[in-house]
C-alpha positions in Angstrom: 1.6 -1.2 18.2 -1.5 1.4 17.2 -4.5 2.0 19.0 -7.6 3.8 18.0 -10.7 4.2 20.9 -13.9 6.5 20.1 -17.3 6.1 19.3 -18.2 4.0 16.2 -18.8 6.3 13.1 -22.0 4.5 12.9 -23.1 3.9 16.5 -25.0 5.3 18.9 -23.5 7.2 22.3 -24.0 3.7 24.0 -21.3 2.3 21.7 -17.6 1.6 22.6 -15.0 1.3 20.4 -11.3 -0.1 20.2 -8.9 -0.5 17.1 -5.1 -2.3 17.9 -3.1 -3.2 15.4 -0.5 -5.8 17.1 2.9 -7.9 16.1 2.9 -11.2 15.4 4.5 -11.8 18.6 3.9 -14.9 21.4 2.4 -12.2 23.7 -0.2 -10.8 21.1 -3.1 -13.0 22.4 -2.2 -11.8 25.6 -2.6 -7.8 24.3 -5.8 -9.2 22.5 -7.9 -10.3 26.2 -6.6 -7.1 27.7 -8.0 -5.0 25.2 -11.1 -7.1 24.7 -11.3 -7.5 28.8 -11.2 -3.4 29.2 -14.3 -2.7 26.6 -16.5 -5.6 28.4 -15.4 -3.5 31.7 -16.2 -0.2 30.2 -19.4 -1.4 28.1 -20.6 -3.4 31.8 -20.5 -6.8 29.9 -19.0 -8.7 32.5 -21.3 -11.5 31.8 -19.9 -12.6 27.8 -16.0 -12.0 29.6 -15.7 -16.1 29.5 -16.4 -16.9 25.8 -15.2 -13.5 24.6 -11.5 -14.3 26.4 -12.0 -18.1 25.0 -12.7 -17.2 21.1 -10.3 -13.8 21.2 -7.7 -16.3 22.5 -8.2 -18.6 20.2 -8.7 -16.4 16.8 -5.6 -14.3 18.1 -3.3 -17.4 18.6 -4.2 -18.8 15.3 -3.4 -15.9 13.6 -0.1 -15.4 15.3 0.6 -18.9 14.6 -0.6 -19.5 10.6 -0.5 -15.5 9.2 2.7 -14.5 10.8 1.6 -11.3 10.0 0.3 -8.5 11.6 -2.8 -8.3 13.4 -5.9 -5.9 13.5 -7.7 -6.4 17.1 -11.1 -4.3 16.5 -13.5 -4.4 19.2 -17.2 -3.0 19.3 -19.3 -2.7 22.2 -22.8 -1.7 22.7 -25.8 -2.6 25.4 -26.8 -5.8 24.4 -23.7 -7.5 23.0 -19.9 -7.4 21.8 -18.1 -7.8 18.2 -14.6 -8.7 17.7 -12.8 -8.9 14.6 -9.5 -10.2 14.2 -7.5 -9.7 10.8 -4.5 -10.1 9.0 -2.3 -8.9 6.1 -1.4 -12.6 4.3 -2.5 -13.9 1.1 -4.7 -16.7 1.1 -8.3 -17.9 1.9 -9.5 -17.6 5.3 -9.6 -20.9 6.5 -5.6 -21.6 5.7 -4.2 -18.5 7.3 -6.9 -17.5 10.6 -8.0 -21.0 10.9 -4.3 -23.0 10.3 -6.1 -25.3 7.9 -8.9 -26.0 5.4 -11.6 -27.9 7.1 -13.8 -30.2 4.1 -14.9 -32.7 7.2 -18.7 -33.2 7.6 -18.5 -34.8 10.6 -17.5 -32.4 13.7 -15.1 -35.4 15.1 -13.2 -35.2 11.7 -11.9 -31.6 12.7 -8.3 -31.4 12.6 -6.1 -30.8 15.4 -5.5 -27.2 13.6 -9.0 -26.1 12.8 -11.2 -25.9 16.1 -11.0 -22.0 15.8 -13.8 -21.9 14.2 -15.8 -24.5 15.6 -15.7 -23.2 18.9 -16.4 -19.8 17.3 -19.2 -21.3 15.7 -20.3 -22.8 18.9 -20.1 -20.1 21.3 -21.0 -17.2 19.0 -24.3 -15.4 18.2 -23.3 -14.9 14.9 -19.7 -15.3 13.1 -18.8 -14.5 9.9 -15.5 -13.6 7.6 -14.4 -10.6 5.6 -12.5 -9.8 2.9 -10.8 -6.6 2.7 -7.8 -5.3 -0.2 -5.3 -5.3 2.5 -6.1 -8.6 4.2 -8.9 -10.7 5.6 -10.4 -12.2 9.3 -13.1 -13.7 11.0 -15.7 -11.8 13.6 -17.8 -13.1 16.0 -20.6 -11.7 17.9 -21.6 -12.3 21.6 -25.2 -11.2 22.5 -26.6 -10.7 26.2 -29.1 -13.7 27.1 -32.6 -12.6 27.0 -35.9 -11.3 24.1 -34.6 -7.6 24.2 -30.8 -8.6 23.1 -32.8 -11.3 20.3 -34.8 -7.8 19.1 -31.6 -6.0 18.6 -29.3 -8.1 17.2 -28.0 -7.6 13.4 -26.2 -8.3 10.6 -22.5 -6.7 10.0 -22.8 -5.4 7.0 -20.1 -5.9 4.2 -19.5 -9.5 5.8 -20.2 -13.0 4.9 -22.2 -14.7 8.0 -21.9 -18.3 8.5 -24.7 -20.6 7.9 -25.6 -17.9 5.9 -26.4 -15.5 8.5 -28.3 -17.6 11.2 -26.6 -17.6 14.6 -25.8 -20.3 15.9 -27.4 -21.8 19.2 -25.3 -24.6 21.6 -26.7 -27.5 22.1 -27.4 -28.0 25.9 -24.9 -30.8 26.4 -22.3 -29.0 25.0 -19.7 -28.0 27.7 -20.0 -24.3 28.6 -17.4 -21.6 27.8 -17.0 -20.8 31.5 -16.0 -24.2 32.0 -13.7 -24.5 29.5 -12.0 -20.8 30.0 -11.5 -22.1 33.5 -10.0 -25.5 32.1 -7.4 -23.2 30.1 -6.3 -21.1 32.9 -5.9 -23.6 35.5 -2.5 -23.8 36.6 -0.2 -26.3 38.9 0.0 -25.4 42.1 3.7 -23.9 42.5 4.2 -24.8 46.4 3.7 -28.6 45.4 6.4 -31.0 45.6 5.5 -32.3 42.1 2.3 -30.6 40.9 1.8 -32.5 37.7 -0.1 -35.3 38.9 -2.2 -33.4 40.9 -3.0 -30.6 38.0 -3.1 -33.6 35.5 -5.5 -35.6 37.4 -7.5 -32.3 37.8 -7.6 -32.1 33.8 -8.4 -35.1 33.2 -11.2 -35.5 35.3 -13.0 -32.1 34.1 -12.4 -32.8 30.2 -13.9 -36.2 30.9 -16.6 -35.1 32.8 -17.4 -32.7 29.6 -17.4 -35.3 27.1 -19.0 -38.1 29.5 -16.1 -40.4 29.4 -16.1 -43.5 31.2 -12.4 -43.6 32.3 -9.0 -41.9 31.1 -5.5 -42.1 31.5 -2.7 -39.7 30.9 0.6 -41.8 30.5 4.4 -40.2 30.6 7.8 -41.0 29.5 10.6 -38.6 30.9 13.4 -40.8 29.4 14.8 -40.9 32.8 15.3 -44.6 32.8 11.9 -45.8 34.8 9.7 -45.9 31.2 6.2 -44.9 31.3 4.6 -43.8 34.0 0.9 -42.9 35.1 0.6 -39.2 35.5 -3.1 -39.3 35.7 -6.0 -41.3 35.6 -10.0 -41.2 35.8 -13.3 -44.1 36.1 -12.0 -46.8 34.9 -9.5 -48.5 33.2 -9.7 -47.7 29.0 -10.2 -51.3 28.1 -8.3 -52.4 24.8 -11.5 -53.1 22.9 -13.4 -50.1 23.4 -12.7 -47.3 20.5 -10.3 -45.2 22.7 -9.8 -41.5 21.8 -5.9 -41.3 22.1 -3.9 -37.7 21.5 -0.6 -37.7 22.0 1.2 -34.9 23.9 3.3 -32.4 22.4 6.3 -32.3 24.4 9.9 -32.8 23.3 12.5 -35.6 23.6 12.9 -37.1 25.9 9.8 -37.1 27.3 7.1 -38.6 25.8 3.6 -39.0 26.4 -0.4 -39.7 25.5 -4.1 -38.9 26.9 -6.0 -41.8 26.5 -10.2 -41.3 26.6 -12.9 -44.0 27.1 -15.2 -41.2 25.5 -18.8 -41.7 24.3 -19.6 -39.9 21.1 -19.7 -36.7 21.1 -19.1 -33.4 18.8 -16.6 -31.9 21.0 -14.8 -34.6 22.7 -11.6 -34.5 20.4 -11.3 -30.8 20.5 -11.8 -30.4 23.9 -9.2 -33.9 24.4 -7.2 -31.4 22.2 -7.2 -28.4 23.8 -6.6 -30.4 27.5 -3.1 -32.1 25.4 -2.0 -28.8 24.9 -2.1 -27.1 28.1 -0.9 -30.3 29.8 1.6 -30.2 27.4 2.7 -27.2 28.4 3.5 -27.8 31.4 5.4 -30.4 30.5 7.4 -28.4 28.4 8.0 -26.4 31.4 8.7 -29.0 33.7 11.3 -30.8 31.2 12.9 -27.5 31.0 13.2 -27.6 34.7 14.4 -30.4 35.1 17.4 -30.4 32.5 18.2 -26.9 33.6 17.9 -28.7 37.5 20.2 -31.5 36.0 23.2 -29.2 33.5 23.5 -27.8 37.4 23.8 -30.7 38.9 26.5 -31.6 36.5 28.5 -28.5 36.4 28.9 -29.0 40.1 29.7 -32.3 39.7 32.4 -31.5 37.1 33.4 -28.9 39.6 34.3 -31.1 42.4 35.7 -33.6 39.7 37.8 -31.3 38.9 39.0 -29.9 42.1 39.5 -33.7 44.0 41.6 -34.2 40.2 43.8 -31.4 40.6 44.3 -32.2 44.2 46.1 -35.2 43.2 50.1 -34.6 41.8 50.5 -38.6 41.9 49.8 -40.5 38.7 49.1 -43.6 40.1 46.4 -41.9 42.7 44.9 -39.8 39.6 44.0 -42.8 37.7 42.9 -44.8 40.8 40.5 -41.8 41.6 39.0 -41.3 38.2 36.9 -45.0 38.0 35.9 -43.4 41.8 34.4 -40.2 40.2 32.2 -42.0 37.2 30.8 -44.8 39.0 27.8 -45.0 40.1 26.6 -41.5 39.1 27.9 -41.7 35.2 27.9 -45.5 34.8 27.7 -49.2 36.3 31.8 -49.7 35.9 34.7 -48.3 34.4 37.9 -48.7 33.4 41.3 -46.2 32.7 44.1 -47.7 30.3 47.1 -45.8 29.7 49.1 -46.3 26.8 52.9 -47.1 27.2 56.2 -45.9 24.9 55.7 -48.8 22.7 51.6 -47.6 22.7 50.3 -50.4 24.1 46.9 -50.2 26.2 47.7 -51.2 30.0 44.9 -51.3 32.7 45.6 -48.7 35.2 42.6 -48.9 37.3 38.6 -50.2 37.2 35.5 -49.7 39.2 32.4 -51.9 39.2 28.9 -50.6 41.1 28.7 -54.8 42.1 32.3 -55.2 43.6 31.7 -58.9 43.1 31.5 -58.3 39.7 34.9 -56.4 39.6 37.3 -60.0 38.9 34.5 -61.0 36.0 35.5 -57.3 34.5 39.4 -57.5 34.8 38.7 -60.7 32.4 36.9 -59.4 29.6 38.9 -56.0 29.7 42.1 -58.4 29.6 40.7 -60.8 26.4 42.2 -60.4 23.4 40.6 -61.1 19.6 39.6 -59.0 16.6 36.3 -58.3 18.4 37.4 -57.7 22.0 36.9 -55.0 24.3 40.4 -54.5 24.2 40.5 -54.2 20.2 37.9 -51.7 20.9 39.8 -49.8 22.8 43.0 -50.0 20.8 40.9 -48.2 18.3 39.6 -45.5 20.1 43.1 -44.9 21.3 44.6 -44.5 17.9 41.8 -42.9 16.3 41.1 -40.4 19.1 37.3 -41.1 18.6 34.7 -42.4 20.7 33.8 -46.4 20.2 31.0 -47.8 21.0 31.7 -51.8 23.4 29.6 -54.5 22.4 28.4 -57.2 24.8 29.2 -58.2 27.3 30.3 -55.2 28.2 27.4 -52.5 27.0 29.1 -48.8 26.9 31.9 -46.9 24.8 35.1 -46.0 25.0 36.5 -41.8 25.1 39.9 -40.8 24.4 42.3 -40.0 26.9 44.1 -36.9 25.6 45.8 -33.8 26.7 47.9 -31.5 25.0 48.0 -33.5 21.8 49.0 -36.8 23.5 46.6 -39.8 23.3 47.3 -41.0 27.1 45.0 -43.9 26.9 41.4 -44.5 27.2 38.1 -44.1 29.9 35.7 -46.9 29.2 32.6 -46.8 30.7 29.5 -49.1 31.2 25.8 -48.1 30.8 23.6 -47.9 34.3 21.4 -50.9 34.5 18.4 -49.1 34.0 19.0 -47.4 30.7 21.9 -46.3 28.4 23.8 -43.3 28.2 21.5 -39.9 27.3 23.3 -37.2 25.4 23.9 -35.1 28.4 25.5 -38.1 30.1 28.3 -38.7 27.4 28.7 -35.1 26.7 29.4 -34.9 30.9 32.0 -38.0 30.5 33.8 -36.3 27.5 34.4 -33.4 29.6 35.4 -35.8 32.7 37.8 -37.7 30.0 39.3 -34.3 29.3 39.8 -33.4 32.7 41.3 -36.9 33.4 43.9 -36.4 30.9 45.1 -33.5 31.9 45.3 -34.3 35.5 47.3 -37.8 34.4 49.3 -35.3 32.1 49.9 -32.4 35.3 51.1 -35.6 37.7 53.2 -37.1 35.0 54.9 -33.6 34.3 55.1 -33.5 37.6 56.5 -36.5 38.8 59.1 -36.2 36.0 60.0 -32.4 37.4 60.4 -34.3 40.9 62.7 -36.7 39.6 64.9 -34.4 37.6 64.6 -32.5 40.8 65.7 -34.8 43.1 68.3 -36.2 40.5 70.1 -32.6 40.1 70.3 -32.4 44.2 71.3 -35.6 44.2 74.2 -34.3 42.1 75.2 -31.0 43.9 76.1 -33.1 47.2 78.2 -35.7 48.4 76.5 -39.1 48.0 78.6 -40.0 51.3 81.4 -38.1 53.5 84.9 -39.0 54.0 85.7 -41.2 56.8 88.7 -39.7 58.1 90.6 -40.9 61.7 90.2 -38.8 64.5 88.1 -36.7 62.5 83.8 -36.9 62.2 81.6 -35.6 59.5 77.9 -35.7 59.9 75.4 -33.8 57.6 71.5 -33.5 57.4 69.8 -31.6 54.5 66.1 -31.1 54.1 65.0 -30.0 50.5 61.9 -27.6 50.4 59.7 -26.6 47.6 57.7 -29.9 46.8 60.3 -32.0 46.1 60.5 -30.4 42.4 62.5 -27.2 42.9 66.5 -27.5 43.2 67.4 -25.7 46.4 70.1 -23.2 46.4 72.0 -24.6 50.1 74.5 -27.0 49.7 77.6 -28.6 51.6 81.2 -30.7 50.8 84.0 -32.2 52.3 86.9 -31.8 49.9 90.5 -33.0 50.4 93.3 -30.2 50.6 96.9 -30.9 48.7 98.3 -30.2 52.4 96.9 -33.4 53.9 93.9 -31.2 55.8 90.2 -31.1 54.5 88.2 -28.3 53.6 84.6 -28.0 54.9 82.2 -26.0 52.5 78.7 -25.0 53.0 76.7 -22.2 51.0 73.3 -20.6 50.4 72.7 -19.1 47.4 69.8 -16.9 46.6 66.5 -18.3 45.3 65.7 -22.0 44.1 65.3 -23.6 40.5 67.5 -24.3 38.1 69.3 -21.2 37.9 69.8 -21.4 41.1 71.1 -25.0 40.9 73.5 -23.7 38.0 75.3 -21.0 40.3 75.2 -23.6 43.3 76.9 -26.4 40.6 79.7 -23.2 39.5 80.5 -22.1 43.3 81.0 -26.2 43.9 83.0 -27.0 41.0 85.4 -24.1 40.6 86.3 -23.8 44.7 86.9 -27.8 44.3 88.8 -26.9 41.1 91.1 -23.8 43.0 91.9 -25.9 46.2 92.9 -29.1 44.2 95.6 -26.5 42.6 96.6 -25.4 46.3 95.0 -22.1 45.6 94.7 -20.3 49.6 91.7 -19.6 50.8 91.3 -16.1 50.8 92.2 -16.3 47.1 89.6 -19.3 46.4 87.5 -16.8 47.6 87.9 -13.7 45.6 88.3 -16.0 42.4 84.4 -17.2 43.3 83.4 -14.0 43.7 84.5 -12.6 40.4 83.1 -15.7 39.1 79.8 -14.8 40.2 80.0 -11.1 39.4 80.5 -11.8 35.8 78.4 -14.9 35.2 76.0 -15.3 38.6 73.0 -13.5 37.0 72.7 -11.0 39.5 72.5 -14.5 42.2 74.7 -14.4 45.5 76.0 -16.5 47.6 77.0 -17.0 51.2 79.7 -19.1 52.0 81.8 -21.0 55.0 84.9 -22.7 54.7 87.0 -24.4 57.2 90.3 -26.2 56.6 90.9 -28.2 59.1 94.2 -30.7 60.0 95.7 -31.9 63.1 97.3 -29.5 65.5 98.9 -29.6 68.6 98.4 -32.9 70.0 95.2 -34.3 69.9 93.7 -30.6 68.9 92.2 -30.1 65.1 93.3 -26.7 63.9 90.4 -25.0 61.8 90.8 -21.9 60.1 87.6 -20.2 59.2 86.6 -17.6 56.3 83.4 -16.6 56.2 81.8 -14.7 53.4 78.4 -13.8 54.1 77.8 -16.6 56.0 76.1 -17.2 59.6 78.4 -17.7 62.2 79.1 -21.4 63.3 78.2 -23.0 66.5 81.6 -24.4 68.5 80.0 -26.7 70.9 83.1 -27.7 73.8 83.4 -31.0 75.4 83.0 -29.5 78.6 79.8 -27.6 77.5 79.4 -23.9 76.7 77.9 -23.1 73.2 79.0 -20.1 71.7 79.3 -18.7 67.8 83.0 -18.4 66.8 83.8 -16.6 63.4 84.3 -13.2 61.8 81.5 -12.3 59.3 82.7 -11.3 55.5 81.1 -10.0 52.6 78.9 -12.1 50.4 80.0 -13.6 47.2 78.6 -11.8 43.4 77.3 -8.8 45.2 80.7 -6.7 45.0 83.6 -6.7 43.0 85.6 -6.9 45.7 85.4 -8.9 49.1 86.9 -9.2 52.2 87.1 -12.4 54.5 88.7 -12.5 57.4 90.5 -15.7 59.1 89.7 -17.2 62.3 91.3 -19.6 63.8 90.0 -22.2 66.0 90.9 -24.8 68.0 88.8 -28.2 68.6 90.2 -30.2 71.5 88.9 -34.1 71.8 85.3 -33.8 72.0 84.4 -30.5 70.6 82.1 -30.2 67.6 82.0 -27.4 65.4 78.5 -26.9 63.8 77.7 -25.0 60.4 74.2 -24.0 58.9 71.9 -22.2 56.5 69.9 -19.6 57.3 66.9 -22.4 56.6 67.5 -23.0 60.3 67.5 -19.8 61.8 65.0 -18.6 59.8 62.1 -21.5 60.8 59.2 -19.6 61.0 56.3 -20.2 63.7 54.0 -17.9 63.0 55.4 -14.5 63.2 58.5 -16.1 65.5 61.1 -17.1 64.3 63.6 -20.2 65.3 67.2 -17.9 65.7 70.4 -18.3 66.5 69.6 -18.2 70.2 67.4 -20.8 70.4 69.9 -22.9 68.0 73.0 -22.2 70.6 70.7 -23.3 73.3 69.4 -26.5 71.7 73.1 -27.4 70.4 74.6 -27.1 74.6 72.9 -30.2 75.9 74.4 -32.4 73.5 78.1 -31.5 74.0 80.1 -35.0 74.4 78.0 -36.3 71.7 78.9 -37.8 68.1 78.4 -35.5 65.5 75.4 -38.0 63.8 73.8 -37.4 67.2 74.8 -34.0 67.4 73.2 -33.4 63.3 70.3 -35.7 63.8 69.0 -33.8 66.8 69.5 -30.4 65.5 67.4 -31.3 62.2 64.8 -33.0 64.4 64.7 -29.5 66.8 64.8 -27.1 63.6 61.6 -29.1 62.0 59.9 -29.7 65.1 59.6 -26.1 66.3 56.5 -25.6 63.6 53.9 -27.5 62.0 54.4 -25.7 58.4 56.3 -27.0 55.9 59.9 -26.0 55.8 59.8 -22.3 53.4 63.7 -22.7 53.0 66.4 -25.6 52.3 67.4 -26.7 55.9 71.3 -27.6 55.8 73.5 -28.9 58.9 77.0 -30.1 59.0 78.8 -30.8 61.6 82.7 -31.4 62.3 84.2 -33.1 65.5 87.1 -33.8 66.6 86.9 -37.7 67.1 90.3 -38.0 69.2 90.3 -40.4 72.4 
């Protein structure tokens, strides 16, 4: 942007002076009353500041709007009176490029929408006039101070074409005033209102009618939120339907919609001025739509949010598609429906809302009718086609795919809200919840599958039941951790001994999963595999070990074994390796917990290993308990459960069975916090059973 500000070459000392060239930019009318504003300052014209801010405004926005060029602002000043002329650089008469259009109407209420720049310059201004220069063309207008000394001064412009042939032109008295109607332009809505439309609406109304001397108005709007159209403002009377109503409609876009609706009597102005009131009311509007969706894609993307959160939430399939119907209705529809497609891909109804539970048995009906042009066909199509289908009646709505990662799971059908259909934003939101669905049904079904070939491979890596041997009692609890869909790494067996005795295994090894399933499926299999060929103990052991070294994967182990056959009498003799292991608990008849054992050296951390024997009697009555470190290892907070507090819960039930004696350690272990177990928890007890 240029500026030039001086004296006119021509003028007197009285005369002030400003040349701006500005953009073709929304803000240039804005630049235009500033400038024009500080020369009526400086010149002490306050009095013309009304219709000079009204015609600038208007001149400067029409250029902006029709030239698209840029624009020439020059304003003159001197005692009696101010000249503005506003030009442009396009090709093109006058009237089609200042002015928007050509005007041929005689009649002042023929004026087009487009071309009351110039009749409000014509009404307003002293003189007015065009020119025609080789780089471009405008219009000027000249505002004179009321009174016979302003009259004696006033001229022509030289060089320019005045309209009417020179003669100003004079308002008629019952034409509205240019204060009145540069206030009507730059009222506002007040911003501290709770909805300031009606008020600022009814506000414009009633000036532009008072102007125009209608009898009654109305201004009518649509938001296209379901309640149709609505009074926004009204004045005098009713418009009746027989009277010749001046009706503009309002220039706002989808989905509101909108008129003004005048009971005017006739007059010259009453259509530009019903005009100019459309506009800046529709403004507004435009303002207060854009509110409102921007208030509403919030409002979604929160509600998508929490969708999403209370989805993920969920690792059961069953609950997942219960909860989904719970999210859409009532906020996205009246009632919907989830179908999930089985292995042979047929649709199967998972779960359905209605709004009107009564309603709910009239739904699971027509959802389950069959037919070439049944819901169900419908969905069957959407399904395959992985599009969105529209449902006829009696069930108004559409259907959305159900897919995740390339699988078509099934389908979310959904009915329209009583009050009006679906609006793009709606089915855009119930895509996106359709998306999310499907990949929380996907997440629970990988999940559930992971639990049960989870649960299947622990299944495997233990007993199903323990011997049942005379004079001898096994009893064994084991508590998986990890969400029921990681493999833990403790594990326990009873296996019979060529001798005629049984061996008693339990083991930890290090970390969970799969791998950690493979090494704890090798350690089982290959000690059952060395004791069936009457391998000894010590030498089961060291085979493990180099096992391990060479094909653990870096994983350890920590093992117990205990072979254990009758003795002296009634007495079990138990001879005990461990490697790595925790010591075990012998629990006496007579009472008296203590540990018994000789620690060793863990399995697949060394190449070598030692693992000294102990050997331990059990009289009638006395239990010997193992354990993982899932036990001692409970955490409460920053205390842990210990051996300690394991030897002193095991003493009061000496003299009991070994269930008993299992069962009530398990309970104590998982009792002592409220957390989740972090570790497999493994207990196995063996008592001597002897009367």
């Amino acid at each position: 942007m240029s500026a030039e500000a001086g004296p006119a070459a021509t003028g007197g000392r009285d005369e002030h002076v400003r040349r701006v060239r500005l953009p073709a930019d929304r803000r240039t009318p804005a630049a235009a009353r500033a400038l024009v504003r500080s020369v009526l300052t400086e010149a002490h014209l306050d009095a013309l500041a009304n219709e000079a801010m009204l015609l600038t405004t208007e001149l400067s926005t029409n250029a902006v709007e029709h030239a698209r060029t840029e624009l020439d602002i020059e304003v003159v000043a001197d005692p009696v009176g101010i000249t503005v002329t506003v030009s442009d650089f396009a090709a093109g008469p006058v009237e089609e490029l200042i002015v928007g259009v050509r005007n041929d109407a005689t009649d002042i209420d023929e004026v087009s929408e487009r071309g009351r720049g110039l009749l409000l310059v014509d009404h307003f201004a002293s003189r007015w006039g065009t020119t025609y220069l080789p780089t471009g063309k405008g219009v000027w207008f000249r505002l004179d101070l009321p009174g016979p000394a302003a009259r004696d001064e006033a001229a022509g412009r030289p060089g320019a074409a005045t309209a009417g042939g020179g003669t100003p032109t004079t308002p008629e008295s019952s034409a509205p005033s240019a204060s009145a109607m540069s206030e009507l332009m730059q009222t506002t809505p007040d911003p501290y209102a709770e909805d300031p439309l009606p008020d600022f609406a009814t506000g414009l109304l009633t000036r532009v009618a008072e102007m125009v001397g209608a009898a009654g108005g109305v201004v009518r709007l649509d938001r296209g939120d379901g309640q149709g159209i609505q009074v926004l403002a009204r004045y005098g009377r009713q418009p009746r339907p027989g009277n010749e109503l001046l009706r503009v409609p309002l220039a706002v876009h989808r989905p509101y919609a909108g008129e003004l609706e005048l009971d005017a009597a006739p007059s010259a102005y009453a259509r530009p001025l019903a005009v100019l009131m459309a506009e800046r009311l529709s403004l507004h509007l435009e303002n207060d739509r854009l509110r409102r969706a921007d208030v509403r894609r919030q409002a979604w993307l929160t509600f998508l949010a929490e969708a999403s959160e209370l989805l993920a939430q969920s690792l059961d399939v069953e609950l997942t598609m219960a909860l989904i119907p719970q999210l859409v209705v009532p906020r996205l529809g009246q009632w919907c429906a989830v179908h999930t497609t089985d292995e042979w891909g047929r649709l199967r109804l998972a779960a359905a809302s209605h709004a009107d539970e009564s309603v709910l048995p009239q739904l699971h009906q027509v959802l389950d009718e069959t037919g070439p042009d049944s819901v169900q066909a419908r969905l069957r199509e959407a399904s395959r086609n992985g599009t969105q289908m529209p449902l006829g009646a009696p069930m108004e709505g559409f259907a959305v795919p159900l897919i995740a990662r390339g699988q078509r799971l099934g389908t979310l059908a959904v009915g329209r809200h009583q009050r009006h259909r679906h609006d793009p934003d709606e089915v855009a939101v119930l895509e996106d919840v359709a998306r999310r669905s499907a990949l929380a049904i996907e997440n629970a079904r990988i999940h559930a599958e992971r639990r049960r070939v989870a649960h299947t491979l622990q299944q495997s890596l233990l007993p199903p039941v323990l011997p049942v041997v005379e004079g001898i009692g096994f009893a064994a609890e084991y508590v998986p951790t990890g969400g029921d869909v990681d493999v833990g790494g403790d594990f326990y067996d009873v296996v019979p001994l060529p001798d005629g005795r049984w061996l008693v295994v339990i083991g930890d090894v290090s970390g969970k999963g799969v791998q950690a399933a493979t090494v704890t499926g090798l350690v089982r299999d290959v000690i059952r595999v060395l004791v069936g060929d009457g391998k000894p103990l010590p030498e089961a052991l060291a085979r493990v070990n180099e096992t391990l070294f060479d094909r653990g994967g870096g994983r350890y182990c920590t093992l117990a074994l205990a072979a254990v056959g009758p003795g002296d009498g009634d007495q079990l003799d138990v001879s005990l390796h461990l490697a790595g292991h925790d010591r075990p608990v012998l629990l006496p008849a007579k009472g008296g917990a203590r540990f018994v054992g000789t620690g060793g050296t863990a399995l697949g951390l060394l190449d070598s290993i030692a693992s000294p024997t102990a050997e331990v009697p059990l009289d009638p009555g006395d239990s010997l308990i193992f354990y993982t470190d899932g036990v001692t290892e409970r955490r409460r907070g920053r205390e842990l459960f210990g051996t300690d507090r394991l030897r002193e819960a095991a003493a009061p039930l000496a003299g009991y069975s070994a269930d008993v004696v299992a069962a009530r350690l398990r309970s104590t272990a998982i009792g002592f916090s409220a957390e989740a177990p972090r570790d497999d928890i493994a207990i196995l007890v063996l008592r001597n059973d002897a009367s």
